[in-house]
N, C-alpha and C positions, 0 to 999 in steps of 0.2 A: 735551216741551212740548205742552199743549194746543192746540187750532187752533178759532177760530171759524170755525165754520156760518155761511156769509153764505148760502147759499142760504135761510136761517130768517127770517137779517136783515133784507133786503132788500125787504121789505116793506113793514117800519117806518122802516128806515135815514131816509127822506127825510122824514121824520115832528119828526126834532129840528130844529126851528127854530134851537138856535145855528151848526147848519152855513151856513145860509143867509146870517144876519145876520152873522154875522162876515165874509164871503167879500168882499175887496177885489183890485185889483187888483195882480199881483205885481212889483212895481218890481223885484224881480231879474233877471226876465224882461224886463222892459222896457228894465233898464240893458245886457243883453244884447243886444238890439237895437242898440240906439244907441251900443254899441261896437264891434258887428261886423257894419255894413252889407253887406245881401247882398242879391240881388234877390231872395231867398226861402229858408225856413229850417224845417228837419222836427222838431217836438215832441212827445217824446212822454211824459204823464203814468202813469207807472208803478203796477199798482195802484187804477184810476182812479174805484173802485166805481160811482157811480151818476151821476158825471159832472157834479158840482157843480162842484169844483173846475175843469174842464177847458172847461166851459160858462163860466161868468162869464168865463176870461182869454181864451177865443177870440172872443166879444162883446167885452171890453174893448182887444183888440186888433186888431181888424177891418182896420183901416187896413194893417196887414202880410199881406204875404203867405207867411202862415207853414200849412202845412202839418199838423195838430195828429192826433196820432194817442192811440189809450186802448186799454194791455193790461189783464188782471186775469184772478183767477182762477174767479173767481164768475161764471156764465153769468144768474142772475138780479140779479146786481148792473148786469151790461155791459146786457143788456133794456134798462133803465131807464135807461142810460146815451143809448142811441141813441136811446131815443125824444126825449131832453132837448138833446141838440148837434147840431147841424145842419152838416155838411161833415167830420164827423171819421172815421179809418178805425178802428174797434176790433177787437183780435184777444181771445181767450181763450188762457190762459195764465200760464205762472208765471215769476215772474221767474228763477230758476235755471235754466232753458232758454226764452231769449225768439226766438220766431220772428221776428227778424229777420237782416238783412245786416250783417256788420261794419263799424264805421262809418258810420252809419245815421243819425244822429239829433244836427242841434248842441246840444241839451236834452234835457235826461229829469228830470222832477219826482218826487218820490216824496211824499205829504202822509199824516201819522198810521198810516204802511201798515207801516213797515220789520218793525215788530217781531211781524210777524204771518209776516213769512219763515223756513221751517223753515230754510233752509239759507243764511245772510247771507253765507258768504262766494263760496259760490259766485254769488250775487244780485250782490255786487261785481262781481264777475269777466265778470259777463255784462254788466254797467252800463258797465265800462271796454271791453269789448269792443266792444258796437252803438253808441258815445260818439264821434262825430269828435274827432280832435286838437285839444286849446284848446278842445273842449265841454265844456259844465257839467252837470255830477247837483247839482240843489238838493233834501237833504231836509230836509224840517220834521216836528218829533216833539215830544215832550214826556220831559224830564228828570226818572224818577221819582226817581233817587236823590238829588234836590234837592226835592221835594214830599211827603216823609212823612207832612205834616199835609193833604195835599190827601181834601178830604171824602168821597170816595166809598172810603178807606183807613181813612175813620172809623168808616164805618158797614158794612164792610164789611173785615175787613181782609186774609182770606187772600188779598183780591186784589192787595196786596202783593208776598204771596208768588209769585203768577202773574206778575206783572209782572216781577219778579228774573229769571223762567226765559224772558221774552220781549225782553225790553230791555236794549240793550246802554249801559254807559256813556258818555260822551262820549269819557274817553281811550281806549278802548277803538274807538269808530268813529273817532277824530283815527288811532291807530295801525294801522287795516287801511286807510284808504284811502290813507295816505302809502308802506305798503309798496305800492299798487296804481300808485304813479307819480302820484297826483294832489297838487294843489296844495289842501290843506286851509283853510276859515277857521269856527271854531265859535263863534258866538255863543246865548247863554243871556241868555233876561228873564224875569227872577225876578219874582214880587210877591205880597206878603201880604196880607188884607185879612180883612175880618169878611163872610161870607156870609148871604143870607135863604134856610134848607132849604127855605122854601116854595117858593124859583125853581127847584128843583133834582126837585123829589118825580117831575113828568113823564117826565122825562130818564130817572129809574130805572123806573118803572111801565111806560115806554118801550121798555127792556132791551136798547135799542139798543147802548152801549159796551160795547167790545169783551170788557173783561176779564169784565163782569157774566154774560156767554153761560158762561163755563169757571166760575166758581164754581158750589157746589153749589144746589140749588132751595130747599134746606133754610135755606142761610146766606142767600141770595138774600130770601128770605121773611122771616127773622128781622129782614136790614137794614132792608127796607121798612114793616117792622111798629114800629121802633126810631125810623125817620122819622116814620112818620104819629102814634108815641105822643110823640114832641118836638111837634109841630106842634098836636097837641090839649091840650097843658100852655100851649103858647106861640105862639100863633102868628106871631108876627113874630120865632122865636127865631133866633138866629145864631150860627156857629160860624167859630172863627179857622181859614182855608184858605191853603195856598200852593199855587201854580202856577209849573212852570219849564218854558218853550219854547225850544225847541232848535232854530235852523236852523246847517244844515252847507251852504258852499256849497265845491265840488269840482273845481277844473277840470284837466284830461286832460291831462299833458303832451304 
């Protein structure tokens, strides 16, 4: 299995505008609070690369006195991290051996990261482990084997194939975390729609997702060159896309 380069990424990572615009607050997290009043609570976003995700909820959740901690493995991803969140502790590291204490943490998020883990099960294994009892692992990913038609497989397809070798199916993550003792719930939101390639051209010129760093520069080149010759035939052209989001939410017997 390929591995992206975040030390390359990281550069550009905070460059895609839809990471920003999409980022709301995490009502899983939040319903976790509000069903397990504590006078204080250790979080830690697993993977956290440049602290988007981990910024917005520790600002949207200010009011709590929660603790918020960011591992990862990319030392220029965590940089960028610190310089962006204010009160968080971050380590370096990988999730199959996470330098914490056992029973560490009432939460641990994982967001778009899982399938960048060389070794998933041991990544479980350490999740359940630093996990207090009755804590939650919330991850959020995306279901390729429900997205076929999603555009960047259009224009690009071996990354398809990279994704098969990185991403696990849903019964497939339902079936390692129920063996791990946790209480599994997977929900999937599918949606189809008609896409404008001209919102998307940045994104890939970008090179920022993931799977686009492991294809070759050659095929890389060709897609982009297959974009921009759609967009000079047509430029408001659009292509049928799907997208299917996966959150698993996990709690620790």
């Amino acid at each position: 299995m390929k591995v992206t380069d975040y030390s390359k990424v990281a550069k550009v990572y905070d460059n895609n505008s839809y990471r920003s615009k999409e980022m709301k607050l995490d009502t899983d997290l939040e319903a976790y609070i509000q069903n397990n009043p504590k006078t204080s609570y250790k979080f830690l976003d697993l993977a956290c690369g440049t602290g988007i995700y981990l910024n917005y909820q520790s600002i949207s959740l200010k009011e709590f006195n929660i603790n918020w901690h960011g591992l990862d493995a990319s030392q220029a991803m965590l940089n960028k991290a610190k310089d962006k969140v204010e009160g968080a502790a971050f380590e370096k590291g990988f999730a199959e051996s996470m330098p914490y204490e056992d029973e560490n943490f009432d939460v641990i998020t994982n967001n778009y990261a899982f399938h960048h883990f060389v070794g998933k099960e041991k990544g479980l294994d350490e999740i359940h482990r630093v996990l207090k009892r009755d804590g939650v692992f919330k991850l959020h990913t995306i279901d390729i084997y429900g997205m076929k038609n999603w555009w960047v497989y259009r224009y690009f397809p071996s990354a398809l194939l990279e994704d098969y070798k990185r991403f696990w199916s849903k019964e497939v993550l339902f079936r390692e975390l129920s063996q791990r003792d946790f209480d599994v719930r997977i929900d999937c939101k599918y949606q189809m729609e008609n896409i404008k390639i001209a919102d998307y051209l940045e994104l890939v010129e970008n090179r920022d997702i993931s799977v686009l760093t492991l294809i070759d520069d050659e095929e890389y080149n060709q897609g982009l060159y297959r974009m921009k010759q759609d967009l000079k035939i047509s430029p408001d052209k659009k292509v049928t896309n799907d997208f299917s989001d996966l959150i698993c939410i996990a709690q620790k017997n």
